[in-house]
C-alpha positions as CSV (number, residue, x, y, z in Angstrom):
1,X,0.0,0.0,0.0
2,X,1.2,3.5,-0.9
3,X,1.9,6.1,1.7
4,X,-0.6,8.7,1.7
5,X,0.2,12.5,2.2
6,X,-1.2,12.2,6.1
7,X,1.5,10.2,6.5
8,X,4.2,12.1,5.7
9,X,5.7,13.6,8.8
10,X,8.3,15.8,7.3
11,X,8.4,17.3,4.1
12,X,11.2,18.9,2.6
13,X,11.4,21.4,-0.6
14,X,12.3,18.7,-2.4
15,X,10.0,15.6,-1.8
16,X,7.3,18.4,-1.7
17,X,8.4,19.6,-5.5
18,X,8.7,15.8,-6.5
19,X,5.3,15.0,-4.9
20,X,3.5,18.0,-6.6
21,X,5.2,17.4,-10.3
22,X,4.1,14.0,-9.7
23,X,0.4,14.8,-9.0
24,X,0.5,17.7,-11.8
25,X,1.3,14.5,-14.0
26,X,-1.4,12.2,-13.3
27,X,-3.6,14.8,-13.1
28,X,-2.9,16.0,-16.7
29,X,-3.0,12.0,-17.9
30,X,-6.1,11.3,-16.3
31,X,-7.4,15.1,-18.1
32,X,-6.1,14.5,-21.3
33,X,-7.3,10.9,-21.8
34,X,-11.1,12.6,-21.3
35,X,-10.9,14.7,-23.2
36,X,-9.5,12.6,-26.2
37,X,-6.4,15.2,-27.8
38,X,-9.2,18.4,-27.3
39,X,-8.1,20.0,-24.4
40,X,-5.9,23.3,-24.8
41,X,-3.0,22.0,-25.6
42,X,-2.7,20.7,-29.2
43,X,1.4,20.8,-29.7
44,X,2.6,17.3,-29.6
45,X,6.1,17.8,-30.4
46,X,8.4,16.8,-27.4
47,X,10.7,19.8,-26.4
48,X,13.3,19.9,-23.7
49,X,13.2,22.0,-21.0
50,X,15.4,22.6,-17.5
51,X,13.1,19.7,-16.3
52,X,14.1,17.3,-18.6
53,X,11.8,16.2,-21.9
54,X,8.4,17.9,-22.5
55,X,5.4,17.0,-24.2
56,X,2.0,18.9,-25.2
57,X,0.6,17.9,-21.3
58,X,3.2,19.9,-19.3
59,X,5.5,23.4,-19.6
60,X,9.0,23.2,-17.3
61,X,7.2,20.8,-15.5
62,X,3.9,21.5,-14.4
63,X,0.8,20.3,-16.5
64,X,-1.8,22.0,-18.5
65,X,-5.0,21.1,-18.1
66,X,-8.1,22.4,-20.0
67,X,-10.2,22.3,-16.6
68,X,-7.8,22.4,-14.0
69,X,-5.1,25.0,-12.9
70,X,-1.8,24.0,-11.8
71,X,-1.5,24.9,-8.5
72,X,-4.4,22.4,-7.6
73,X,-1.8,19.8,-7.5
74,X,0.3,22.1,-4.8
75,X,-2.9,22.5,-3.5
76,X,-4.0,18.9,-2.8
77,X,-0.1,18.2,-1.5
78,X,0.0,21.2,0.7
79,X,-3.0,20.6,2.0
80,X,-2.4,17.1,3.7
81,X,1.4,18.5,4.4
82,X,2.4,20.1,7.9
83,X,4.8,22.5,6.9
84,X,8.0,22.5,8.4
85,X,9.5,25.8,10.1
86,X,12.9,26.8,11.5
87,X,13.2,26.7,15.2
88,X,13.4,30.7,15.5
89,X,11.4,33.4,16.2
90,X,9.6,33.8,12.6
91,X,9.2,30.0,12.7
92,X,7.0,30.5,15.3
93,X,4.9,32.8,13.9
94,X,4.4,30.9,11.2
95,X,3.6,28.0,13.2
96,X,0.8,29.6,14.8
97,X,-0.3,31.2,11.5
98,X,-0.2,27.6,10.3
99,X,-2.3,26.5,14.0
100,X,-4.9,28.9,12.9
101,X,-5.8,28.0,10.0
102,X,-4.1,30.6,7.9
103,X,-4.0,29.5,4.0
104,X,-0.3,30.0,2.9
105,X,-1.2,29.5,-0.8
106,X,-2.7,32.5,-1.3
107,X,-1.0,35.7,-1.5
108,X,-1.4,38.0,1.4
109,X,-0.5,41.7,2.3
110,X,2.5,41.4,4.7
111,X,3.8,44.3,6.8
112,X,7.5,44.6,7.9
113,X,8.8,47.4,10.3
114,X,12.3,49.3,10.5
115,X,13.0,51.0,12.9
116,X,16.1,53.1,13.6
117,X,18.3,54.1,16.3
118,X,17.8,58.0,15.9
119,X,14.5,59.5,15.1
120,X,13.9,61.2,13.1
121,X,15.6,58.5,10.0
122,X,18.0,60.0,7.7
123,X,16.1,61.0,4.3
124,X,18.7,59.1,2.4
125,X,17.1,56.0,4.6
126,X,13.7,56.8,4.2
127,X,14.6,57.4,0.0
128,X,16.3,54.2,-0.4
129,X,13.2,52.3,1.2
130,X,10.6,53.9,-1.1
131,X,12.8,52.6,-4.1
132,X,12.7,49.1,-2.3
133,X,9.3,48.8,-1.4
134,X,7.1,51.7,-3.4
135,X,4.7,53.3,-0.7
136,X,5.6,53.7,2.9
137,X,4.0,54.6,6.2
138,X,6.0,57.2,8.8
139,X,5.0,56.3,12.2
140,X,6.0,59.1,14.7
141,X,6.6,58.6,18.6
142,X,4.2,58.8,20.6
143,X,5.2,58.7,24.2
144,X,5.2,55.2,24.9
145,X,6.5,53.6,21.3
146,X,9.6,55.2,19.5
147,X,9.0,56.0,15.5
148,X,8.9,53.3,12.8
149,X,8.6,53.2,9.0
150,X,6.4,50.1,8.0
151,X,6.3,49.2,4.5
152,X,4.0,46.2,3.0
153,X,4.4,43.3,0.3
154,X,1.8,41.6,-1.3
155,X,3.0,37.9,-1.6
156,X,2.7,34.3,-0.9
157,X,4.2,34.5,3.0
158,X,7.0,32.2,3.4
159,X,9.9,31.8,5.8
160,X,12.1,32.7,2.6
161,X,10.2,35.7,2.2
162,X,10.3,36.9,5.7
163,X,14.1,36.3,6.1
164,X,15.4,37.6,2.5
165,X,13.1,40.6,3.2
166,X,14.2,41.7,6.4
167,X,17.9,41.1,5.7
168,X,18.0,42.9,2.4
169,X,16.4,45.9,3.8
170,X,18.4,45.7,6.7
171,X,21.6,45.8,4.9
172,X,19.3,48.7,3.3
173,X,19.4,51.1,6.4
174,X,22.5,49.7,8.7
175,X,24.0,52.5,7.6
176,X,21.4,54.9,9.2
177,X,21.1,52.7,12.4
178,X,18.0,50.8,10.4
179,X,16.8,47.5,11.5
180,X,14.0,45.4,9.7
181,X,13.7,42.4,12.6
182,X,9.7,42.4,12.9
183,X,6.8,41.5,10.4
184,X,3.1,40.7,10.6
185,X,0.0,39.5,8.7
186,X,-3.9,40.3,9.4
187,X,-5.0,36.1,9.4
């Protein structure tokens, strides 16, 4: 009997790739012997791609389906999957994202904070993060909280994201005594 995806304990970015190229590939044989050679995708020529050969039923591959999308094969996967977070402080805010129900396939508006050592921020600081992120928000003091600049990204949130985020734009601001160490999501 084969494993099923409530099985699997641990995944890692590569069984979970494997797993949903694998599902994208039945998927689009099941699709395509329905619908008899008149789905979308007409090209029969094999071509090769980073992936290895390719045929009319997938692109760099993940499958084309006349009916079905292919993200519903990361869907199904991810779906059964726990997902599997570093032992830090943004792990564990993803964890309890994750314990609540929050759907990490779908993009979501993600706000990060800087703050800096001396307020007001230099206006070289505050320059180079509108180029990085487009509109920002100035948050003055106010008595009990010191000033911050939040900025926002609309993505899928990962712990990729997070991390490459707040480290770029740190290196961003060091210079001005800039620190991007905190983040958050509505969920």
């Amino acid at each position: 009997m084969a494993a099923s995806f409530s099985q699997v304990k641990t995944i890692t970015a590569q069984s979970f790739f494997l797993s949903a190229l694998t599902i994208n590939r039945m998927l689009a044989s099941t699709v395509f012997k329905q619908t008899k050679g008149n789905g979308s995708a007409s090209n029969k020529a094999l071509k090769t791609t980073p992936f290895g050969r390719s045929d009319a039923f997938t692109r760099g591959g993940f499958a084309i389906m006349p009916h079905a999308t292919a993200p519903l094969s990361l869907m199904l996967c991810a779906k059964e999957a726990k997902l599997n977070f570093p032992d830090d402080v943004d792990g564990d805010v993803l964890r309890r994202l994750e314990e609540s129900g929050f759907d990490f396939l779908k993009p979501t508006t993600i706000d990060f904070n800087v703050d800096f050592d001396y307020w007001p921020p230099h206006p070289d600081a505050v320059s180079k993060l509108k180029q990085f992120a487009g509109a920002i928000e100035i948050y003055e003091p106010d008595g009990e909280y010191s000033g911050y600049i939040l900025f926002n990204i609309h993505q899928i949130l990962s712990y990729k994201l997070v991390i490459d985020t707040q480290e770029n734009v740190t290196s961003l601001v060091a210079e001005y005594g800039g620190v991007c160490e905190s983040w958050g999501v509505l969920s």
